[in-house]
Residue frames as a rotation matrix with the C-alpha (Angstrom) as fourth column:
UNK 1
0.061 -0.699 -0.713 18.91
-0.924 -0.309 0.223 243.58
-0.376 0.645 -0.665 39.15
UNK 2
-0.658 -0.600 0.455 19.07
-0.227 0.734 0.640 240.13
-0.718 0.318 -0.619 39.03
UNK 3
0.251 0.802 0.542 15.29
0.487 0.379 -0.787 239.40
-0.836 0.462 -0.295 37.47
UNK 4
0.592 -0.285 -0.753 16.92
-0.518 -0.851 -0.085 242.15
-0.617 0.440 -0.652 34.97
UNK 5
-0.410 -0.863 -0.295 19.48
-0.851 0.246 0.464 240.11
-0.328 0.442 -0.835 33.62
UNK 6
-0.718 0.022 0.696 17.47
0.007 1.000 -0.025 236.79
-0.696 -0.014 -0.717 33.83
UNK 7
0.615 0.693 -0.376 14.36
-0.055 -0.439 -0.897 238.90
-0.787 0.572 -0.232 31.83
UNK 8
0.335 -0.237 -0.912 17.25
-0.906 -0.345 -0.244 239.78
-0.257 0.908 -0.331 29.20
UNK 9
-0.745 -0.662 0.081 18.54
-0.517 0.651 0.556 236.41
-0.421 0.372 -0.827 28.97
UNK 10
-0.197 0.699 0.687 15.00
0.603 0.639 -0.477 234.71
-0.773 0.320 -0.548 28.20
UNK 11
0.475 0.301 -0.827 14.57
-0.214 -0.872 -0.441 237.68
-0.853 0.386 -0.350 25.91
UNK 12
-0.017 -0.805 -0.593 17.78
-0.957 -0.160 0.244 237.81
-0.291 0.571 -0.768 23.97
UNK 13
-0.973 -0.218 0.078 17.45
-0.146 0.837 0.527 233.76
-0.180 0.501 -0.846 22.96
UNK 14
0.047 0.983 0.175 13.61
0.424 0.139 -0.895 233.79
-0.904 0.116 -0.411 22.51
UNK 15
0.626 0.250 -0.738 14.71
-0.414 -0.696 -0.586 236.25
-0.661 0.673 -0.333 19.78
UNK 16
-0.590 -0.372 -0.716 17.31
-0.782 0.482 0.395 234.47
0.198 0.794 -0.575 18.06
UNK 17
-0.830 0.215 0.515 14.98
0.124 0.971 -0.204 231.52
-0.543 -0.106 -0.833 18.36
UNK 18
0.475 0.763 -0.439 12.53
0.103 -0.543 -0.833 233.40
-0.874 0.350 -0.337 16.26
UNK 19
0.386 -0.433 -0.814 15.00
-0.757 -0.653 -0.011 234.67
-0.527 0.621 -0.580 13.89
UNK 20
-0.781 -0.623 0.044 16.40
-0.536 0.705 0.464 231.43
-0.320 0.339 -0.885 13.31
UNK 21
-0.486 0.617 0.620 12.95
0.464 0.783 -0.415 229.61
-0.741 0.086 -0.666 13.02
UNK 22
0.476 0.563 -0.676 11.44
-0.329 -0.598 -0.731 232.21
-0.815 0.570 -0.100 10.50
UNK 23
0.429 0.080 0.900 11.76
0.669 0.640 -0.376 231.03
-0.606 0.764 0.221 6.62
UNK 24
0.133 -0.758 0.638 13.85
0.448 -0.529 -0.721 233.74
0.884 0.382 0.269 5.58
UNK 25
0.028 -0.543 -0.839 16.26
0.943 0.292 -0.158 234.44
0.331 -0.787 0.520 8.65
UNK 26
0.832 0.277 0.480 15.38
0.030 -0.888 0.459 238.03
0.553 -0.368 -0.747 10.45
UNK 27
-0.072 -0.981 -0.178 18.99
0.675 0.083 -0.733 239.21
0.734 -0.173 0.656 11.45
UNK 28
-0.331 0.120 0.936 17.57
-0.666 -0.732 -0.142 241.94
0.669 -0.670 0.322 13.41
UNK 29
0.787 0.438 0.435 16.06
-0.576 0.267 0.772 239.16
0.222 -0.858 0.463 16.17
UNK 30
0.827 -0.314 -0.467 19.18
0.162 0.927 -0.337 237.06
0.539 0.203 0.817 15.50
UNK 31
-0.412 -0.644 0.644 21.56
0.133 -0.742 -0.657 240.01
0.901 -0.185 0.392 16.80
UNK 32
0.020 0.663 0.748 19.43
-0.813 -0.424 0.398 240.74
0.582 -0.616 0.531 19.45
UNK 33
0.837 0.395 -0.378 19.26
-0.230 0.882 0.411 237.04
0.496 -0.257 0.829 20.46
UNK 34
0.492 -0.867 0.085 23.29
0.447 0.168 -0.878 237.42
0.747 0.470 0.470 20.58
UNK 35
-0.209 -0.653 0.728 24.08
-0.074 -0.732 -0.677 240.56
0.975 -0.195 0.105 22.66
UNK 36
0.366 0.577 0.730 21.37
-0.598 -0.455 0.660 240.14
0.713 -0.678 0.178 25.31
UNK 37
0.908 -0.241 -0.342 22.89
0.254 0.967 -0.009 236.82
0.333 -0.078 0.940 26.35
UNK 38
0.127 -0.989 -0.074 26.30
0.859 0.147 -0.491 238.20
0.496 -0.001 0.868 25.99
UNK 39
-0.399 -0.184 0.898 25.70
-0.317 -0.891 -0.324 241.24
0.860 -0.414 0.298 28.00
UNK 40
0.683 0.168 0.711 24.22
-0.730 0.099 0.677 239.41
0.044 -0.981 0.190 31.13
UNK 41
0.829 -0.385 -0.406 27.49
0.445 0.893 0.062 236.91
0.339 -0.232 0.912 30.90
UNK 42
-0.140 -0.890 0.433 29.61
0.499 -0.441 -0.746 239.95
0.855 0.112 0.506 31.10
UNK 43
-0.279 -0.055 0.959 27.99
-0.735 -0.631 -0.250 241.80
0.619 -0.774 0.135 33.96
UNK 44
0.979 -0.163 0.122 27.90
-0.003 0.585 0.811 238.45
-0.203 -0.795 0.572 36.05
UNK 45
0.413 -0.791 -0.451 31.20
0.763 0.571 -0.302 238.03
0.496 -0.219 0.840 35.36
UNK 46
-0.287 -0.189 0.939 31.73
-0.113 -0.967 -0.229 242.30
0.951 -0.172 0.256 36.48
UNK 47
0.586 0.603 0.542 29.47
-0.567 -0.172 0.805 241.61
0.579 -0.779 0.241 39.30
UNK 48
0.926 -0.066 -0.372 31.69
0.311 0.694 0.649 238.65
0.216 -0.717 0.663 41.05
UNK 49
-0.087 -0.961 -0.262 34.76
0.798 0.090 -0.596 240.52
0.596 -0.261 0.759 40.48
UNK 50
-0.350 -0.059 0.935 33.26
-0.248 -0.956 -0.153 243.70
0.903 -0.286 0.320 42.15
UNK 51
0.829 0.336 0.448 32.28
-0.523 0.179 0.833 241.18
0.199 -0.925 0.324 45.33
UNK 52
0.452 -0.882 -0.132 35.46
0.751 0.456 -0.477 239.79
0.481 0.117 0.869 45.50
UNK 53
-0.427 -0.875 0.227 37.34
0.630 -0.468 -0.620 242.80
0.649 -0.122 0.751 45.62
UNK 54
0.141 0.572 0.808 34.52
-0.494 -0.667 0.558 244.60
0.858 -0.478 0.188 48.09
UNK 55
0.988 -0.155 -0.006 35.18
0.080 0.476 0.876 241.65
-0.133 -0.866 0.482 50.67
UNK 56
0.522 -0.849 -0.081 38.50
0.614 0.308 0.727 241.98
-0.593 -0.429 0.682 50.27
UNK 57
0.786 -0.284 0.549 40.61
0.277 -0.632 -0.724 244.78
0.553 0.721 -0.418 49.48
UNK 58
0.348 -0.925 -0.153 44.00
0.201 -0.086 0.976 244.72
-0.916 -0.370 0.156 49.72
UNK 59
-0.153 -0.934 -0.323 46.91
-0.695 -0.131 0.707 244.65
-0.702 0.333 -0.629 47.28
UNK 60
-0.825 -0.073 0.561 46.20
0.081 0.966 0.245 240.88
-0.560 0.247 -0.791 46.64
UNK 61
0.299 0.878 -0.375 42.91
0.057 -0.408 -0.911 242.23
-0.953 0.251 -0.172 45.21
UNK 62
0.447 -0.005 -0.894 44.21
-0.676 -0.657 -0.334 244.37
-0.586 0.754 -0.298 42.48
UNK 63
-0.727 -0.660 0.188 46.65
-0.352 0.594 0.724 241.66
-0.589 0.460 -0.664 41.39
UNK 64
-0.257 0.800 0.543 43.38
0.501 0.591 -0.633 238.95
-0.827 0.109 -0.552 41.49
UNK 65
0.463 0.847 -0.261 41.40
0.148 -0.365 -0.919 241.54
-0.874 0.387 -0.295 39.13
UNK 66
0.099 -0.643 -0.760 44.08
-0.715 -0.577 0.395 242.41
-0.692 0.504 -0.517 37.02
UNK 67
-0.884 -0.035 0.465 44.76
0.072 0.975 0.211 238.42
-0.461 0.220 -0.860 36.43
UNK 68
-0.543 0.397 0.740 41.17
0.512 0.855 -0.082 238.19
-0.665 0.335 -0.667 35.63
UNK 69
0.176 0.184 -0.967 40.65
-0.484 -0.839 -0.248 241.01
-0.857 0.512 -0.059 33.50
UNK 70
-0.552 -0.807 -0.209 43.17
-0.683 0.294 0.669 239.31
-0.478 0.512 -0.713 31.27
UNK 71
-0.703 0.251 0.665 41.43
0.145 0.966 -0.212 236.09
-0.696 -0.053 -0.716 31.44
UNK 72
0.018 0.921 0.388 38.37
0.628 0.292 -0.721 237.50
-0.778 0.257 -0.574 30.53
UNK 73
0.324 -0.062 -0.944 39.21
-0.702 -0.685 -0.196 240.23
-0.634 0.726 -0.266 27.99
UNK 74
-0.675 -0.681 -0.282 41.12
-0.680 0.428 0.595 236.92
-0.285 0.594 -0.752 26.10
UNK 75
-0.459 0.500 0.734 38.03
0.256 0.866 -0.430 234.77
-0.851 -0.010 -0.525 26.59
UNK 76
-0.981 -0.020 -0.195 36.41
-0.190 -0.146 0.971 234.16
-0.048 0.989 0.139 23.00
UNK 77
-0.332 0.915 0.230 32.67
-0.393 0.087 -0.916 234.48
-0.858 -0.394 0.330 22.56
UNK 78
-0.947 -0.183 -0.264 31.15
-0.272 0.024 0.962 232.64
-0.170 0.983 -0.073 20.00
């Protein structure tokens, strides 16, 4: 899974590096360059809260996840 994610991240900015470097700007590699990136920052950040709460699962858990749900549902991608 991980070589997965690290494959889409060299992927996903090779393409907007393309898209950006091309003399009239290909939005389809530029988009692509965008999500892939932002979809393997989102399932590491899924993945540490689902080990967290697998070593430890209480109460104090759910709070923890809740808390950083928040965080991260507020965090701005740009």
């Amino acid at each position: 899974m991980l070589h997965v994610l690290g494959l889409a991240l060299v992927v996903g900015r090779c393409s907007h590096a393309y898209g950006v470097s091309q003399p009239k700007e290909v939005l389809h590699f530029r988009k692509v360059g965008v999500v892939l990136p932002s979809l393997y920052c989102w399932s590491r950040r899924f993945g540490t809260l689902f080990l967290l709460c697998s070593k430890v699962l209480n109460s104090e858990c759910v709070a923890l996840v809740a808390q950083c749900m928040n965080v991260l549902c507020s965090a701005r991608i740009y």
